[in-house]
N, C-alpha and C positions, 0 to 999 in steps of 0.2 A: 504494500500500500504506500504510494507517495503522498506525502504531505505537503501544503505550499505555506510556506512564510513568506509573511510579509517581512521582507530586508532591511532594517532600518539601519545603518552602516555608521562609524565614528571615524572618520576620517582626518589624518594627521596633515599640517600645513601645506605638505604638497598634490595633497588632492586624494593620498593613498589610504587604502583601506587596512581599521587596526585595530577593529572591533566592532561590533554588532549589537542590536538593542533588542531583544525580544520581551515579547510578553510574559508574563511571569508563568501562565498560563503553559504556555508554549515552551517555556523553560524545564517544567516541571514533566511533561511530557517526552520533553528530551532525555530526563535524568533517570525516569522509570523505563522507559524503551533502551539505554542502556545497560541498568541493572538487568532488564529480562536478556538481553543482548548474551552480557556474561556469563548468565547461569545457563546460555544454553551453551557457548563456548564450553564453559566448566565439565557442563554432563559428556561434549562432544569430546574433551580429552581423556575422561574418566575411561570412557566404552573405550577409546581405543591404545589405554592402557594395556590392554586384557587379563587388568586386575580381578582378583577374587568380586565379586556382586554380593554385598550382604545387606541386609535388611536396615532401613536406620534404627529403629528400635535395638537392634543387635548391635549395634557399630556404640548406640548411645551406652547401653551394656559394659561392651567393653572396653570402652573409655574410663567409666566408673570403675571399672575394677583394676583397669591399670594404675590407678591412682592412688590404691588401696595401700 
């Protein structure tokens, strides 16, 4: 899905572009669309670890118990 912003641009004395003004709205939409971004990266390195798959509840398990 493309999104359109509106560009409202901050521009340094020779005319060049050196920052951007979005809506907060708009902001905050960027900052969750890259959180989901990462955890799918995250899951896509996980699987092709072809690390052991264990359940979270088991994983939470035996964290507590390492720590024992």
């Amino acid at each position: 899905m493309k999104t359109a912003f509106k560009r409202n641009y901050i521009r340094d004395r020779q005319g060049r572009r050196i920052g951007v003004v979005l809506p907060l709205a708009e902001y905050e939409k960027l900052l969750a669309d890259l959180e989901k971004l990462d955890s799918i990266r995250a899951y896509d390195e996980a699987l092709a670890s072809g690390d052991e798959v264990i359940p979270f509840q088991q994983a939470i398990k035996e964290i507590e118990f390492s720590r024992k």
